[in-house]
N, C-alpha and C positions, 0 to 999 in steps of 0.2 A: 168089434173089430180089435185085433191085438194090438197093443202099442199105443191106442189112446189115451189111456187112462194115466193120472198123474199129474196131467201135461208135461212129462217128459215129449221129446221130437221121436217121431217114428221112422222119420228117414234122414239119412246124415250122408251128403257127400263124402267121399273118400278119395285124396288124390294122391299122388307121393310126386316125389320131387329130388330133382340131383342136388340140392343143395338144401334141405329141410330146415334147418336154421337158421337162413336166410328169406325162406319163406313165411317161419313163424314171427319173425323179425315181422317182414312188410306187412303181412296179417293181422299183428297186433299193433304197431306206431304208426299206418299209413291208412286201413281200412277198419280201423274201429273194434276188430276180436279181440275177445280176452282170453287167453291161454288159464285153460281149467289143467289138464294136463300134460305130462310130455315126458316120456319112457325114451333110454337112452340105452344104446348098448356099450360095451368096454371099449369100443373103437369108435365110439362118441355121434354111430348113425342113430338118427331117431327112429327107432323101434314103433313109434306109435306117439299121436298128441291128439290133443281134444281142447277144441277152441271155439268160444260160443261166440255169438250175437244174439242179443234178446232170448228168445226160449228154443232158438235153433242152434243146433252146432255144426262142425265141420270136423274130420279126422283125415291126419295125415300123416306121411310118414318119409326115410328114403328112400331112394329107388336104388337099387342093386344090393340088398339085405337078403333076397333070398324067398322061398317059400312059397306058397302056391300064389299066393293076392298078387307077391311081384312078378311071379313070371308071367301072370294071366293081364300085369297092368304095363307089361314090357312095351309092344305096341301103340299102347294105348296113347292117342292126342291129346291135345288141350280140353278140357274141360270147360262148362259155363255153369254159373249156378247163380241164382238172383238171394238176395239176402233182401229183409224187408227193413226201412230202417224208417224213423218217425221224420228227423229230420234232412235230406237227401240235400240242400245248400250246403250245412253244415257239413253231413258226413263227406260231401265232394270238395272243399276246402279241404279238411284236412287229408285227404288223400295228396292233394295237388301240392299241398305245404310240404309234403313229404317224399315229392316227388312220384308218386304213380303214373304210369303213362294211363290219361286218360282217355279214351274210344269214344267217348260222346260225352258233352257236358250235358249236368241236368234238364232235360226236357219234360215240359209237359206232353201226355199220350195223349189220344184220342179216347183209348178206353178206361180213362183219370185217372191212372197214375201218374208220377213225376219220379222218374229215374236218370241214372246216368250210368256209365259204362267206364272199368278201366282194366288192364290186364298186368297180370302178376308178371314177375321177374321170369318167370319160365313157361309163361303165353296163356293160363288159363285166363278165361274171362269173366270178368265177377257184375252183375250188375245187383245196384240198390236201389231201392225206391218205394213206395209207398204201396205198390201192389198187393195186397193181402185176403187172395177169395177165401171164403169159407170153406172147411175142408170137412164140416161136419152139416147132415142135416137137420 
């Protein structure tokens, strides 16, 4: 299967955002990402970033830049994507320290995970938590 191998991620959500800088912001000081990296253009919209968690990333960008991804993500709503994190008390403090609105404090599931819920500055919803099935057999 393509994309396996390396353990690089083989699938990456992609969002954009009216305010990308403000995203990368909450991204990194509120929900635990490390900004790998971050392409700017001369009018200072982000062009493009890449922002990981563990061995997953995420890529985003602004909205109103242009070109087929934005007109085709013009439309487009809020987003949800679950990120997998070791700790999910901890990663939910400091979202909360930092102000994230959070959608549900950490819960334990029925089917043993322990996640929680909280939504970015421009409505995507991000959930964390210990869920992580095998994707290989």
């Amino acid at each position: 299967m393509a994309g396996t191998n390396g353990g690089r991620p083989s699938v990456f959500p992609t969002l954009l955002y009216a305010d990308a800088k403000a995203a990368i912001r909450q991204l990194t000081e509120a929900l635990g990402f490390t900004e790998l990296s971050v392409y700017e253009g001369e009018d200072g919209t982000v062009l493009h970033a890449e922002l990981v968690q563990g061995n997953g990333a995420v890529m985003l960008g602004s909205k109103g830049r242009g070109g087929i991804f934005d007109a085709a993500m013009e439309k487009a709503g809020p987003a949800g994507v679950y990120v997998v994190v070791d700790d999910v008390d901890a990663h939910h403090r400091r979202a909360a320290e930092h102000g994230a609105e959070i959608l549900m404090p950490p819960t334990d599931q029925d089917y043993g995970s322990r996640d929680y819920m909280a939504r970015d500055l421009e409505g995507n919803v991000w959930s964390f938590g210990t869920y992580a099935p095998e994707t290989q057999g």
